[in-house]
PDB file with SEQRES, HELIX, SHEET and CRYST1 records, atoms N, CA, C and O in Angstrom:
SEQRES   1 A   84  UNK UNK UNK UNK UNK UNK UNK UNK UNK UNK UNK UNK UNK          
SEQRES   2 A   84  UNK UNK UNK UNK UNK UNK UNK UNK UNK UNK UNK UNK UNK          
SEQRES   3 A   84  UNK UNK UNK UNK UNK UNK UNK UNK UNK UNK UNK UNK UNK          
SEQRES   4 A   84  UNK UNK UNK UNK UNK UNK UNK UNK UNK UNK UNK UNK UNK          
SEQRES   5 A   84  UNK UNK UNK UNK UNK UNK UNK UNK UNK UNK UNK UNK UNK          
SEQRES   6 A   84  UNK UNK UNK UNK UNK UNK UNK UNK UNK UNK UNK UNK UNK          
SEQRES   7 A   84  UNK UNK UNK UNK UNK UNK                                      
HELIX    1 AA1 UNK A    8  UNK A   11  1                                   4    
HELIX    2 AA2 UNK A   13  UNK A   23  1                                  11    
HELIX    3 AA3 UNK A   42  UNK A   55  1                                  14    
HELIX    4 AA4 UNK A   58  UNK A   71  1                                  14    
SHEET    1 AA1 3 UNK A   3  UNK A   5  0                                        
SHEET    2 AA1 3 UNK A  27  UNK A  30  1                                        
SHEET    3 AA1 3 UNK A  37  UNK A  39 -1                                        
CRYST1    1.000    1.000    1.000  90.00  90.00  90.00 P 1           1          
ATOM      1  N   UNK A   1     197.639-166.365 134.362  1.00  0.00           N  
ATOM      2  CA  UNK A   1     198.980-165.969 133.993  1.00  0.00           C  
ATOM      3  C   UNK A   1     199.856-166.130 135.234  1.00  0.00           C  
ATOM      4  O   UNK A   1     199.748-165.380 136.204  1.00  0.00           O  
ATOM      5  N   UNK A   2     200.864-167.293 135.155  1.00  0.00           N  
ATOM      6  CA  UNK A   2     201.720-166.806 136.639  1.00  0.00           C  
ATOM      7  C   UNK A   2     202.683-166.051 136.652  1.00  0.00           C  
ATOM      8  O   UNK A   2     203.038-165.425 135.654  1.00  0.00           O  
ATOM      9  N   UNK A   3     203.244-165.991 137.748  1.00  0.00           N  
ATOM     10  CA  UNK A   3     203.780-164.326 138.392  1.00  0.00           C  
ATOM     11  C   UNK A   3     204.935-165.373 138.901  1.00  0.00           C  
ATOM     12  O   UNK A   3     204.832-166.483 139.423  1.00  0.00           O  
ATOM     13  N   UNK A   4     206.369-164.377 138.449  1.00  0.00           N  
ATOM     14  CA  UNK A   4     207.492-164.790 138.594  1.00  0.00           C  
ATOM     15  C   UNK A   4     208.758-163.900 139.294  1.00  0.00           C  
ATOM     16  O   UNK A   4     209.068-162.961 138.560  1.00  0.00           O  
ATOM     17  N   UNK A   5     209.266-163.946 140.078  1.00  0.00           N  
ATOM     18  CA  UNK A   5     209.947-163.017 140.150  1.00  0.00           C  
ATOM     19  C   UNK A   5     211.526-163.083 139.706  1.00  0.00           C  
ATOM     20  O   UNK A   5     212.005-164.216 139.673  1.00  0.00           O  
ATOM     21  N   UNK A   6     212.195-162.225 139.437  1.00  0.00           N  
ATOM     22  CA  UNK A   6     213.054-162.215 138.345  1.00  0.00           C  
ATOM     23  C   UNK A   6     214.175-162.891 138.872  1.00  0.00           C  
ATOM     24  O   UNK A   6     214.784-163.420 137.943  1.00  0.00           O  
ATOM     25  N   UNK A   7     214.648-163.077 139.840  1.00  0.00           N  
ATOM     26  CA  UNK A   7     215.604-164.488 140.211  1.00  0.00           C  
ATOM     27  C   UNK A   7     215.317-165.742 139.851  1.00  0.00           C  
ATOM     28  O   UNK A   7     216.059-166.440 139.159  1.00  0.00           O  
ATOM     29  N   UNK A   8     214.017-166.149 140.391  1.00  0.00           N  
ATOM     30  CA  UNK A   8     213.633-167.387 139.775  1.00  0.00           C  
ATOM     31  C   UNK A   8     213.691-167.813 138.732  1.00  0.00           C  
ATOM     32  O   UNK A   8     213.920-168.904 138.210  1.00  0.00           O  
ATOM     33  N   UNK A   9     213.319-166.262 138.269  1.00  0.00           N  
ATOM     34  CA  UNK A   9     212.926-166.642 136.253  1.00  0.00           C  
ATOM     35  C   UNK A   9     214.514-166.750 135.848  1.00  0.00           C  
ATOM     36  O   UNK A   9     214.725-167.091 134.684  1.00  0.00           O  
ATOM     37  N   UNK A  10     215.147-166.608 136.314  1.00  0.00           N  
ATOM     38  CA  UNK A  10     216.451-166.526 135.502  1.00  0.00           C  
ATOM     39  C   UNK A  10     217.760-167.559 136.220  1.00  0.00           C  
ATOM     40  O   UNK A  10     218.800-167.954 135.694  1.00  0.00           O  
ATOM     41  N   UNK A  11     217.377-167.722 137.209  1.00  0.00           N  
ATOM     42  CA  UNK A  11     217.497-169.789 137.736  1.00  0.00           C  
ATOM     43  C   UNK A  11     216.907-170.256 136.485  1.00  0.00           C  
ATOM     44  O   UNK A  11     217.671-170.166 135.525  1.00  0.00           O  
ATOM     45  N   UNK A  12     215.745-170.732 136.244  1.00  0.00           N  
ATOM     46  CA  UNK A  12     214.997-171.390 135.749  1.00  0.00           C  
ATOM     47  C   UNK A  12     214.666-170.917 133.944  1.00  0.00           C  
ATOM     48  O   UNK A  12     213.609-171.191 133.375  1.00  0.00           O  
ATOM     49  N   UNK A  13     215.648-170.293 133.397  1.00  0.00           N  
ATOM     50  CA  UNK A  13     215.148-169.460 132.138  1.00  0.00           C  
ATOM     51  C   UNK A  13     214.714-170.650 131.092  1.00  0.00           C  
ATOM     52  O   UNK A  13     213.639-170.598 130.493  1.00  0.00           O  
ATOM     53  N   UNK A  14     215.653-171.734 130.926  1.00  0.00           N  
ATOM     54  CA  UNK A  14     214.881-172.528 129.577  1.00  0.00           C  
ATOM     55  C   UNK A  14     213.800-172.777 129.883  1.00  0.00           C  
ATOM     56  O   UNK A  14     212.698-172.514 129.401  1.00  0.00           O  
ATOM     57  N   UNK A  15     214.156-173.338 130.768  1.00  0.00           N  
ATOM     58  CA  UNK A  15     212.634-174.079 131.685  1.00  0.00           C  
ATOM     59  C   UNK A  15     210.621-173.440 131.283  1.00  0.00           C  
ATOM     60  O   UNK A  15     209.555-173.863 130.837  1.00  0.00           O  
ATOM     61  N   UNK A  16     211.107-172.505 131.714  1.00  0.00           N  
ATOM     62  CA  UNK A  16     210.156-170.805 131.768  1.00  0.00           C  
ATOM     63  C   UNK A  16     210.062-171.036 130.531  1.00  0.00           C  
ATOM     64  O   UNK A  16     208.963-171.513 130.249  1.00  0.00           O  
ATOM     65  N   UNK A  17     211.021-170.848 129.319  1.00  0.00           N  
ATOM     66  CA  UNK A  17     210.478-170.254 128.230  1.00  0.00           C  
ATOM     67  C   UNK A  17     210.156-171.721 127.245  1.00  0.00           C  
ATOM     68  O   UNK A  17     209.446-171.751 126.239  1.00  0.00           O  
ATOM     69  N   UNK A  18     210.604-172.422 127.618  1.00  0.00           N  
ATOM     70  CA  UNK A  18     210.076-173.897 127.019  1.00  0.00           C  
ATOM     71  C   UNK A  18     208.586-173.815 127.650  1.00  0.00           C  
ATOM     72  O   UNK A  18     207.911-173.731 126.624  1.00  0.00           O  
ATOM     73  N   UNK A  19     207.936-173.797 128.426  1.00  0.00           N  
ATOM     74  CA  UNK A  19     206.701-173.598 129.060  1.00  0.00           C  
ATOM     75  C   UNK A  19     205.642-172.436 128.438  1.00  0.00           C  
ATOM     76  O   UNK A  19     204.430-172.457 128.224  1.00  0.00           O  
ATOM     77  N   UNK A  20     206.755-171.348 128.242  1.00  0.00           N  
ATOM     78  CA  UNK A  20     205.714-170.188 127.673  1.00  0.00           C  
ATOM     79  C   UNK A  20     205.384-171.022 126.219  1.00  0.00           C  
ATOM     80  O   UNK A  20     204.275-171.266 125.745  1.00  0.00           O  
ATOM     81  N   UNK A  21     206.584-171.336 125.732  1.00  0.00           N  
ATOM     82  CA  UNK A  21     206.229-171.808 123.896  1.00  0.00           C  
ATOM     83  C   UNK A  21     205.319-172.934 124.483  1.00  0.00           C  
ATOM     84  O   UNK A  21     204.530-172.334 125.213  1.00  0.00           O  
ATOM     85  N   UNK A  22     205.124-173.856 124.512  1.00  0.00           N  
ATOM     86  CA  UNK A  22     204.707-175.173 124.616  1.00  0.00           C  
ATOM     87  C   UNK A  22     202.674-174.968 125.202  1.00  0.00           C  
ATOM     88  O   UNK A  22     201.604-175.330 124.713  1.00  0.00           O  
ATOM     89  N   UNK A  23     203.116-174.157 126.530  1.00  0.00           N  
ATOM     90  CA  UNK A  23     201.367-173.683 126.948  1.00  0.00           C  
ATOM     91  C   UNK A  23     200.848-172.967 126.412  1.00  0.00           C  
ATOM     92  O   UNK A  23     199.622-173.050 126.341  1.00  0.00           O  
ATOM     93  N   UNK A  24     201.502-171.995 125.825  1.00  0.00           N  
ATOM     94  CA  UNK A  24     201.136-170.837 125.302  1.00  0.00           C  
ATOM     95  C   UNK A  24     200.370-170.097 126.290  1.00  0.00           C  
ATOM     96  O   UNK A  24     199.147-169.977 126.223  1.00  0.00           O  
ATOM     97  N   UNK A  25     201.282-169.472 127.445  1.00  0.00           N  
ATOM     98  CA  UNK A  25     200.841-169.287 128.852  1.00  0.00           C  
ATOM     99  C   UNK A  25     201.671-168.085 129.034  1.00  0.00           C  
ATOM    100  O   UNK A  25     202.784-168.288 129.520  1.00  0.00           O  
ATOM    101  N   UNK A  26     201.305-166.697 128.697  1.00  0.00           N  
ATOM    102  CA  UNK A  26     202.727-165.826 129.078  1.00  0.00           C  
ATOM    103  C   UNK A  26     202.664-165.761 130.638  1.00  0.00           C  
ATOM    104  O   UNK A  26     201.808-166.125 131.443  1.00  0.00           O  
ATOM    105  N   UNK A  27     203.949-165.129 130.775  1.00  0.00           N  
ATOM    106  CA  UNK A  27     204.835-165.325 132.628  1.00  0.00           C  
ATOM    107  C   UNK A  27     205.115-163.933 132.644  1.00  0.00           C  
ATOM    108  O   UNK A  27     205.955-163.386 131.930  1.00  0.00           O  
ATOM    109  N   UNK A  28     204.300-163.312 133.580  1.00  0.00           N  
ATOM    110  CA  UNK A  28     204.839-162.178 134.497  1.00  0.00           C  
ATOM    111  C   UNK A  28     205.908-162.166 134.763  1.00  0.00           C  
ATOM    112  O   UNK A  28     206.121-163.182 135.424  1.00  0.00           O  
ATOM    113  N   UNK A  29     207.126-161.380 134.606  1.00  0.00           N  
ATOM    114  CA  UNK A  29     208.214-161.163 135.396  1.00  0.00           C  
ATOM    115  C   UNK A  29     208.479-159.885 136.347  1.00  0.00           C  
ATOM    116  O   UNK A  29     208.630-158.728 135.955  1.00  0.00           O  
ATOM    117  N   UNK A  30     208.503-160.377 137.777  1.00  0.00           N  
ATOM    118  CA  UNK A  30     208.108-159.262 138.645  1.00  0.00           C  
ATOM    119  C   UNK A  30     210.200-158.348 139.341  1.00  0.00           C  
ATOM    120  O   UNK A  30     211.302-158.748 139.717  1.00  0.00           O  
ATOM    121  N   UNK A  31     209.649-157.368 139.145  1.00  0.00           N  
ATOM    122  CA  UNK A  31     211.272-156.825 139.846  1.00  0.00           C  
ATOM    123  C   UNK A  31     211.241-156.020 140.838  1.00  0.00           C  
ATOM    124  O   UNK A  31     210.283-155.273 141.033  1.00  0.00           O  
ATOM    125  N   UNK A  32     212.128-156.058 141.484  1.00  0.00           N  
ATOM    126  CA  UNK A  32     212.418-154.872 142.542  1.00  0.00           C  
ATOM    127  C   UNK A  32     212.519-153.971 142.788  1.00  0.00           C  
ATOM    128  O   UNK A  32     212.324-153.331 143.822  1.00  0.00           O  
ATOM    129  N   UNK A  33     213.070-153.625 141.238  1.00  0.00           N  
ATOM    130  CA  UNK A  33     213.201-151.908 140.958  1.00  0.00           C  
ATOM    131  C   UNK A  33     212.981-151.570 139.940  1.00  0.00           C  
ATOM    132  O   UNK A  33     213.749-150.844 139.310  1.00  0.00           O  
ATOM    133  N   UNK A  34     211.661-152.082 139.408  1.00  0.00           N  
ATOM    134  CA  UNK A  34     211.519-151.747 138.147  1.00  0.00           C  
ATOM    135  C   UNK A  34     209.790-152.495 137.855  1.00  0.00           C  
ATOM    136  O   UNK A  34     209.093-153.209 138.575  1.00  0.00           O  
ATOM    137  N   UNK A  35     209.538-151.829 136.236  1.00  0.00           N  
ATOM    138  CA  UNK A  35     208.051-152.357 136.460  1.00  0.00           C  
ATOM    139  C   UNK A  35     208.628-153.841 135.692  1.00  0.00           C  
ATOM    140  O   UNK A  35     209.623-154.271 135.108  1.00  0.00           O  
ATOM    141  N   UNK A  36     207.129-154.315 136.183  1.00  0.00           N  
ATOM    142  CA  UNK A  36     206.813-155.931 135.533  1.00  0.00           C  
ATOM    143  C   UNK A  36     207.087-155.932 134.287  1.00  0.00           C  
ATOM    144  O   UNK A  36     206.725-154.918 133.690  1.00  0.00           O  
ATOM    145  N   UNK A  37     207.935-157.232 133.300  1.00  0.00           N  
ATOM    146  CA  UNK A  37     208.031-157.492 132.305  1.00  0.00           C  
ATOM    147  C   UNK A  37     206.764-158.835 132.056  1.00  0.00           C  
ATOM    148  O   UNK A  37     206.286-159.436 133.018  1.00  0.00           O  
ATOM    149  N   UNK A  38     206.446-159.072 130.888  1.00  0.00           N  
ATOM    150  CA  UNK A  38     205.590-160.330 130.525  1.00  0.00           C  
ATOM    151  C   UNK A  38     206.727-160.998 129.570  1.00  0.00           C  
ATOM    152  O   UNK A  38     207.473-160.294 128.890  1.00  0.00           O  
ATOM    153  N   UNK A  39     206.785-162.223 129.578  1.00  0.00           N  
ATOM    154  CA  UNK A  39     206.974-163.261 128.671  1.00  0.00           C  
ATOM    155  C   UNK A  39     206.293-163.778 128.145  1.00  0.00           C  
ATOM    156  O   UNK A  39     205.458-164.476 128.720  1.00  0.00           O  
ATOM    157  N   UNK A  40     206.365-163.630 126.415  1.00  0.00           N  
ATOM    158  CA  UNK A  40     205.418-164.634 125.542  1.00  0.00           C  
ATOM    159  C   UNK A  40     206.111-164.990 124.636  1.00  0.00           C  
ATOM    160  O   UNK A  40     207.187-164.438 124.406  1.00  0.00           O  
ATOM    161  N   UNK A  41     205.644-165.996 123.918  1.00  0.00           N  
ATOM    162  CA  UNK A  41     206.330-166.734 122.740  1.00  0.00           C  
ATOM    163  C   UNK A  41     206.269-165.396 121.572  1.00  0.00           C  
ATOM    164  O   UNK A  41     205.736-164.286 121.572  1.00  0.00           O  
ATOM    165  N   UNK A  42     207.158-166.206 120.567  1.00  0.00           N  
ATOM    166  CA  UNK A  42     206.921-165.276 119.294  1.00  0.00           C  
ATOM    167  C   UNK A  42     205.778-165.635 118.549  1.00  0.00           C  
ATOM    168  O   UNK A  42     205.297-164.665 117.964  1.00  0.00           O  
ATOM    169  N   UNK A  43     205.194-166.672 118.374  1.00  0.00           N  
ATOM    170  CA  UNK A  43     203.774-167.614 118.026  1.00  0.00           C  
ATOM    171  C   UNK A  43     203.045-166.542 118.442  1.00  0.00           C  
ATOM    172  O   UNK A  43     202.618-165.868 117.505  1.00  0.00           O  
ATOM    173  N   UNK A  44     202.694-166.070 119.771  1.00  0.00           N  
ATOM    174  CA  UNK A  44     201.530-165.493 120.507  1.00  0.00           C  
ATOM    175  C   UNK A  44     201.862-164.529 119.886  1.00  0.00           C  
ATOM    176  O   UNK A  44     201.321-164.117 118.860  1.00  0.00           O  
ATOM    177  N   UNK A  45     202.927-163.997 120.525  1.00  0.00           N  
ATOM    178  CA  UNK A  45     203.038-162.188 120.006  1.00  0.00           C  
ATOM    179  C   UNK A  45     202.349-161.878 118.592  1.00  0.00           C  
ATOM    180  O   UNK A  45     201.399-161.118 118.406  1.00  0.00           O  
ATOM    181  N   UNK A  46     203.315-162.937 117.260  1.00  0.00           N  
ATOM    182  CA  UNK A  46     202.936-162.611 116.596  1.00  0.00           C  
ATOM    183  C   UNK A  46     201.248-162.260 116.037  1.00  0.00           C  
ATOM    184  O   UNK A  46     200.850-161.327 115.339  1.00  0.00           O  
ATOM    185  N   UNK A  47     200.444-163.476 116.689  1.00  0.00           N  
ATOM    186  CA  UNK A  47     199.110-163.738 116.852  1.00  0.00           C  
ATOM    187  C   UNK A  47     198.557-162.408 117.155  1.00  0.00           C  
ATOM    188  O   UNK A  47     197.706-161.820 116.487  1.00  0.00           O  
ATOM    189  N   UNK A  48     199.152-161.979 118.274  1.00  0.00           N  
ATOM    190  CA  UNK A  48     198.290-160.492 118.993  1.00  0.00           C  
ATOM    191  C   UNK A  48     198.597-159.277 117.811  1.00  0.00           C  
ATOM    192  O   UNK A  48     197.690-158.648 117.267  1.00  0.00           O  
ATOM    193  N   UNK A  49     199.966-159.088 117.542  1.00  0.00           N  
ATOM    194  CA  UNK A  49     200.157-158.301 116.774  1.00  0.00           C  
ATOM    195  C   UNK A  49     199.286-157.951 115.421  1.00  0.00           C  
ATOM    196  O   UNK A  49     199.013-156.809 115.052  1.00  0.00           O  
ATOM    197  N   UNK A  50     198.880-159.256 114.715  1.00  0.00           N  
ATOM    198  CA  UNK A  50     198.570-159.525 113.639  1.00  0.00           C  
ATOM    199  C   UNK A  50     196.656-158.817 114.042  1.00  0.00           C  
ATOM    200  O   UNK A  50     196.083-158.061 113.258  1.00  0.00           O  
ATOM    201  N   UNK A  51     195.933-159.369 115.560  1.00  0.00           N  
ATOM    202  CA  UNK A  51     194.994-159.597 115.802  1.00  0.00           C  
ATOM    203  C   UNK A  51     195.219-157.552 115.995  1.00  0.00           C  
ATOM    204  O   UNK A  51     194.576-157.003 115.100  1.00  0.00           O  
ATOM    205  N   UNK A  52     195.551-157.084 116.417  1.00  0.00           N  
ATOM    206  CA  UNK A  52     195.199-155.313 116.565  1.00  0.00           C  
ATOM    207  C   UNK A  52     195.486-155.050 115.069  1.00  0.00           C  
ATOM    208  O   UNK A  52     194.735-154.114 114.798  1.00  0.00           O  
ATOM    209  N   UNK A  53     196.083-155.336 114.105  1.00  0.00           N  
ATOM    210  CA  UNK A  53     196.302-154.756 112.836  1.00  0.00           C  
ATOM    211  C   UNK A  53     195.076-155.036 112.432  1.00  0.00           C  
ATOM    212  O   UNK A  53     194.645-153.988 111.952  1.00  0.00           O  
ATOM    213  N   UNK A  54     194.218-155.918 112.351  1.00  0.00           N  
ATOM    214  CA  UNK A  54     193.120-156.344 111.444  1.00  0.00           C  
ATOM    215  C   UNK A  54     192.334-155.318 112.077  1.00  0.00           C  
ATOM    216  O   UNK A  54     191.795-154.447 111.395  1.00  0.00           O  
ATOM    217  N   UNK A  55     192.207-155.362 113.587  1.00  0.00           N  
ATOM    218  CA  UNK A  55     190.932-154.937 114.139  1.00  0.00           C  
ATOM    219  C   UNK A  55     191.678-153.348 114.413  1.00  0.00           C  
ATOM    220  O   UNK A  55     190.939-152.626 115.082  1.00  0.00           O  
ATOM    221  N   UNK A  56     192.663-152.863 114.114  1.00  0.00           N  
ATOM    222  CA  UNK A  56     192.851-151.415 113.715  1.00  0.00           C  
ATOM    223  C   UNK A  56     191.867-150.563 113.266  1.00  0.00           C  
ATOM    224  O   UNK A  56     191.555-149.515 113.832  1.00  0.00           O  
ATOM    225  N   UNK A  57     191.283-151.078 112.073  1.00  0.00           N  
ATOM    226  CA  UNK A  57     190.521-150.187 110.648  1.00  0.00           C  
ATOM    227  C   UNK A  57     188.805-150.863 111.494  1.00  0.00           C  
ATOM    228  O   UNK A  57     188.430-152.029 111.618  1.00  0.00           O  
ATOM    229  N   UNK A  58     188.123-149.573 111.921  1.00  0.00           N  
ATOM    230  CA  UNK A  58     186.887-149.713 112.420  1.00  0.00           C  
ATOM    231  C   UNK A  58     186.066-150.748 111.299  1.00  0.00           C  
ATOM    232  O   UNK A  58     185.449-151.768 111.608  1.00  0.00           O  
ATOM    233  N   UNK A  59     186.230-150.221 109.993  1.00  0.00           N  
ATOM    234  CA  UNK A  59     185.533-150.787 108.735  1.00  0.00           C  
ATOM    235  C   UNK A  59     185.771-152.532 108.652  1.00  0.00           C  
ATOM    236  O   UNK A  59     184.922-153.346 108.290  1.00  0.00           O  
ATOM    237  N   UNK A  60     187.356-152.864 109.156  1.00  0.00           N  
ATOM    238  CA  UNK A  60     187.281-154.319 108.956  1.00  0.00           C  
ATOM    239  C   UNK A  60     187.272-154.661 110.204  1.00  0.00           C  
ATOM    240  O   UNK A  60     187.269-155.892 110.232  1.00  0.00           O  
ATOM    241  N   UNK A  61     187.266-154.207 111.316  1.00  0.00           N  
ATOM    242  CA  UNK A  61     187.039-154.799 112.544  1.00  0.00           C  
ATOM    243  C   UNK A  61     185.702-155.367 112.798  1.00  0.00           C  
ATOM    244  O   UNK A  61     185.397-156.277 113.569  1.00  0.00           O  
ATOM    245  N   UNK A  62     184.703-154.424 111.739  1.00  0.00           N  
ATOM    246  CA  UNK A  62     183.208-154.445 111.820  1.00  0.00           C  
ATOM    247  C   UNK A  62     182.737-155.610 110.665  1.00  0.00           C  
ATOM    248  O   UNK A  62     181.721-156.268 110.888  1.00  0.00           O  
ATOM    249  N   UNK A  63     183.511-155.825 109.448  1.00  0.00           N  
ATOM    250  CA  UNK A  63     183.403-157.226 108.951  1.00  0.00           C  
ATOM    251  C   UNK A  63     184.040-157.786 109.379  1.00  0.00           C  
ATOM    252  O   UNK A  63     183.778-158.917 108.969  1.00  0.00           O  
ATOM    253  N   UNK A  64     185.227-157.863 110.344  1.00  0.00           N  
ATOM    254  CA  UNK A  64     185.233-159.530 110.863  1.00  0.00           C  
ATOM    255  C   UNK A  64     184.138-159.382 111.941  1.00  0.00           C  
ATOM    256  O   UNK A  64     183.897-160.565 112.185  1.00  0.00           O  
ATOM    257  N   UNK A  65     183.477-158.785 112.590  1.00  0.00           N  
ATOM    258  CA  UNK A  65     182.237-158.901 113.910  1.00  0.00           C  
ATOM    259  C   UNK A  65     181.329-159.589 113.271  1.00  0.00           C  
ATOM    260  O   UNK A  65     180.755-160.419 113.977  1.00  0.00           O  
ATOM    261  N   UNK A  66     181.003-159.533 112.187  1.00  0.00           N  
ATOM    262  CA  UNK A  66     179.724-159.726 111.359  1.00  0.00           C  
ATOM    263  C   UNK A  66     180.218-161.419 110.685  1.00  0.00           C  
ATOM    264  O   UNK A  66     179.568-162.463 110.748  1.00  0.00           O  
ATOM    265  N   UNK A  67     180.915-161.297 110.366  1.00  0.00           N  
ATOM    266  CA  UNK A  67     181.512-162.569 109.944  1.00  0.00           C  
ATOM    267  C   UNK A  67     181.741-163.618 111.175  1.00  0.00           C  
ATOM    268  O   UNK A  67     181.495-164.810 110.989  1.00  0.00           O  
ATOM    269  N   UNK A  68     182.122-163.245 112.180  1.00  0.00           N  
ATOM    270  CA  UNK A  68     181.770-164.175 113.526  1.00  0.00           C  
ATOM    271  C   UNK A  68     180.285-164.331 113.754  1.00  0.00           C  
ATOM    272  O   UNK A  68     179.690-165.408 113.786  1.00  0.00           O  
ATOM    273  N   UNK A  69     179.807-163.246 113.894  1.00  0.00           N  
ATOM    274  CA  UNK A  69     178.368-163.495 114.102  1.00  0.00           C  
ATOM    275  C   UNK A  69     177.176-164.680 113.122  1.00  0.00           C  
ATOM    276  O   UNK A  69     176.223-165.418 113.369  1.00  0.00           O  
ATOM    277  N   UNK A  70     177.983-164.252 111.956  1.00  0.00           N  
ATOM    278  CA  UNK A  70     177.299-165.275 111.064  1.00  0.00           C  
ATOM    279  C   UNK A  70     177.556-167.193 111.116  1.00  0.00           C  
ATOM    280  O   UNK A  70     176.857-168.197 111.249  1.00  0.00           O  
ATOM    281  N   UNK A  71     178.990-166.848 110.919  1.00  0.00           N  
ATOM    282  CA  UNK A  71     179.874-168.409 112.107  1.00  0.00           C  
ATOM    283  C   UNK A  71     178.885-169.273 113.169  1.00  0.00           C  
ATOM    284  O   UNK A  71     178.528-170.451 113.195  1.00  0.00           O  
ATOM    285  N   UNK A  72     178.501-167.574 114.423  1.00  0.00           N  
ATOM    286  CA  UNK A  72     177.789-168.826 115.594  1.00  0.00           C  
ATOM    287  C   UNK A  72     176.771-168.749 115.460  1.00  0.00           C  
ATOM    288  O   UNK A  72     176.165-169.086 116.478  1.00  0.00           O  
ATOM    289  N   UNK A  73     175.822-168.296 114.238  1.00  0.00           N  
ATOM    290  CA  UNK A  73     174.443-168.390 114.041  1.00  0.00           C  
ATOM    291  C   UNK A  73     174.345-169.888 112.782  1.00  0.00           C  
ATOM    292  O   UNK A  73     173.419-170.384 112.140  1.00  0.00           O  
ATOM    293  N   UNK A  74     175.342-170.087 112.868  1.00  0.00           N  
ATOM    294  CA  UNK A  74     175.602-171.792 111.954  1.00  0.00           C  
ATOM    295  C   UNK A  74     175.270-170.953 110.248  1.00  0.00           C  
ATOM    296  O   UNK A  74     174.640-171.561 109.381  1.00  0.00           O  
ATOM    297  N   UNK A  75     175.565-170.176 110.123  1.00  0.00           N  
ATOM    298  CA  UNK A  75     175.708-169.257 108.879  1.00  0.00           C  
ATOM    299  C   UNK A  75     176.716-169.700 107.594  1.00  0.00           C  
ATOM    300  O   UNK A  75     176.451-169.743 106.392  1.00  0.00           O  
ATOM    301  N   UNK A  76     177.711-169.947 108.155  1.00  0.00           N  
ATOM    302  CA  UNK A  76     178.792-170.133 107.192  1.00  0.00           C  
ATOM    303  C   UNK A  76     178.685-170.754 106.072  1.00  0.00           C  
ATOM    304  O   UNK A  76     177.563-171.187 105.808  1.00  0.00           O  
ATOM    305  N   UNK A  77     179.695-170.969 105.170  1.00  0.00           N  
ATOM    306  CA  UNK A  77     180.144-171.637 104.324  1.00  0.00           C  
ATOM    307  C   UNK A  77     181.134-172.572 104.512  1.00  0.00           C  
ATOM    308  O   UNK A  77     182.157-172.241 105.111  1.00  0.00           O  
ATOM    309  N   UNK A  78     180.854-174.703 103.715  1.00  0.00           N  
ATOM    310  CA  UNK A  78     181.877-174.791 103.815  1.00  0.00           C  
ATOM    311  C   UNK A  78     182.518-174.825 102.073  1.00  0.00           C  
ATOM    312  O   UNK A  78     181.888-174.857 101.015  1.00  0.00           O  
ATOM    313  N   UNK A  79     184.171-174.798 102.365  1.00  0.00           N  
ATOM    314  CA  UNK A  79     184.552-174.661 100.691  1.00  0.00           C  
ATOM    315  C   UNK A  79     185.694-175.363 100.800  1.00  0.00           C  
ATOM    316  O   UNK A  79     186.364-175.443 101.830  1.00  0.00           O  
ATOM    317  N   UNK A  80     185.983-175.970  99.574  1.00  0.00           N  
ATOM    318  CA  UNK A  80     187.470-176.912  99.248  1.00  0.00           C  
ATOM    319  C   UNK A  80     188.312-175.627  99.016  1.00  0.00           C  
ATOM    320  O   UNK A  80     188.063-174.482  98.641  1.00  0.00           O  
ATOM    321  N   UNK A  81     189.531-176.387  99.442  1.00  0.00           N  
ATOM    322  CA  UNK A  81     191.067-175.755  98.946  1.00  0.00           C  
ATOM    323  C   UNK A  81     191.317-175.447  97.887  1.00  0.00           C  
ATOM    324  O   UNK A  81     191.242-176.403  97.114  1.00  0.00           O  
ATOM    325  N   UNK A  82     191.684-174.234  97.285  1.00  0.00           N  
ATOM    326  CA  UNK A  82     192.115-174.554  95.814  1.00  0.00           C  
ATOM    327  C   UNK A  82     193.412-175.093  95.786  1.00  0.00           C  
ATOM    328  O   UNK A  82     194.307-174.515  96.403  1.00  0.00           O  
ATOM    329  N   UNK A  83     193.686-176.356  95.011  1.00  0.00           N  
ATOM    330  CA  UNK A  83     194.914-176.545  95.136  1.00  0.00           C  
ATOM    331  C   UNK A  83     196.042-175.926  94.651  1.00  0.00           C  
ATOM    332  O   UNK A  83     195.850-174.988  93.878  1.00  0.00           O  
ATOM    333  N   UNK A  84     197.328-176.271  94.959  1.00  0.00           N  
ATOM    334  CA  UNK A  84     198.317-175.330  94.599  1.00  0.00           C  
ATOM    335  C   UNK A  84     199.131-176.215  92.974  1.00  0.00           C  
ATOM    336  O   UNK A  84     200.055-175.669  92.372  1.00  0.00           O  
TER     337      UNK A  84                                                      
END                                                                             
């Protein structure tokens, strides 16, 4: 993750945030008088957000574990699309 400090980042703001979307790389933003901010896309965020809601509920956190596990033991299923 690189580390930015908040002049730079804001010289450089498209720049930075064309980079965060594109790498999908969030950016530390460091301040002087204040704590660190992070920059991430809305893509990621949303991703993370979505990723603590599932794994919220112990019960489905524990079927998706089991459902990975089955994945890298070459377990799976494959299945067609239903079409629309």
């Amino acid at each position: 993750m690189d580390v930015m400090n908040y002049s730079d980042t804001r010289a450089r703001l498209k720049k930075v945030m064309d980079r965060v979307v594109a790498d999908h790389t969030p950016v530390v933003i460091s301040r002087q008088s204040g704590e660190s901010v992070v920059m991430v896309s809305l893509a990621d965020w949303n991703a993370m957000e979505e990723t603590l809601h599932l794994l919220g509920s112990p019960t489905n956190a524990k079927r998706l574990k089991t459902a990975v596990a089955q994945l890298d033991a070459s377990n799976g299923r494959v299945r067609e699309l239903v079409p629309e």
